[in-house]
N, C-alpha and C positions, 0 to 999 in steps of 0.2 A: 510530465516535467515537474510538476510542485513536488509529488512524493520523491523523486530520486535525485534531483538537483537543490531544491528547494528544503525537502527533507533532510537530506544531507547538509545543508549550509548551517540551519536549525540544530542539528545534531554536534555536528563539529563546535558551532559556537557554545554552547548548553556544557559539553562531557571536558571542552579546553580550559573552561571560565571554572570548571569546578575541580579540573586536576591543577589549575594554577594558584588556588586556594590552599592545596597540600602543603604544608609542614614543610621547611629544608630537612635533608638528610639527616641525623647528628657526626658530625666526625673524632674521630678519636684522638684527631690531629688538634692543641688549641687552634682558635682563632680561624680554623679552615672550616667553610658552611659547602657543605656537596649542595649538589642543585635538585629539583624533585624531577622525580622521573617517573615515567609510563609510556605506554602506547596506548595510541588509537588504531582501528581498523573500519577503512569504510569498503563497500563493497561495489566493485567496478565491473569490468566484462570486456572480455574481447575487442566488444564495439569501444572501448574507451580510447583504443589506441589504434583504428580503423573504422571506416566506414562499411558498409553495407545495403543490399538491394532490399528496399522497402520499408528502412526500418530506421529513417531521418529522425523523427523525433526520440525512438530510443536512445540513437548512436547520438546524440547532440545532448540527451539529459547523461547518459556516460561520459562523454568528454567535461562535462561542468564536474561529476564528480572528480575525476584524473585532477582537473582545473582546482580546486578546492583543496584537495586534499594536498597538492602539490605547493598550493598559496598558506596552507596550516604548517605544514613542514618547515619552512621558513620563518613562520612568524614563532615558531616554538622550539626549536632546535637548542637553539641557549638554554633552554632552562631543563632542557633535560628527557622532552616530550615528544617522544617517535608518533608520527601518521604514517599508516602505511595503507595500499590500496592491493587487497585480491581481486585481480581479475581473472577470471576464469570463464573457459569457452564452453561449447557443446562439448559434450562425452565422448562424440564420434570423432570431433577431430583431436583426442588426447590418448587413443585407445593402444597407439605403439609407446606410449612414455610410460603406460602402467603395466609393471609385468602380470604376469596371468595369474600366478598365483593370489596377487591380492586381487587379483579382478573376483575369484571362486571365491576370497573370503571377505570380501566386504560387497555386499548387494548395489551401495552407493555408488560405484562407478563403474 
């Protein structure tokens, strides 16, 4: 729990506090200030948005990430700052999404 839930709170606040610190845009427009912009990317799983046999404390430190990253979204949006959350499952169950071709060329999935 501390590394994925905790870690991630840690993180979010740390990489938020310092892309809010960024400079306004300049616009070419007078008097118009664009707002700063980026993304974040925290790393979720399967388990974030279901549960699972055996594996409560994983699937409950995933749903804090979901939970976080979903409470950072809101709080940044105005100013120009995407969170987003990859979740991604086991291999086996993605293996009809990847055509075969890329499966012979890249070993990673």
């Amino acid at each position: 729990m501390d590394v994925k839930s905790t870690g991630t709170m840690n993180f979010l606040r740390s990489v938020l506090a310092q892309m809010r610190l960024q400079p306004e845009i300049p616009s070419s427009r007078p008097g118009v200030r664009l707002p700063k912009r980026g993304s974040v990317v925290t790393v979720g799983s399967v388990n974030s948005l279901s549960g699972s046999h055996w594996l409560a404390a994983y699937t409950a430190s995933k749903h804090a990430v979901l939970g976080l990253s979903k409470s950072a979204v809101v709080e940044v949006a105005a100013e120009g700052i995407r969170v987003n959350v990859v979740s991604r499952g086991n291999g086996d169950a993605h293996d009809g999404l990847v055509p075969q071709g890329i499966k012979r060329a890249c070993s990673c999935v």
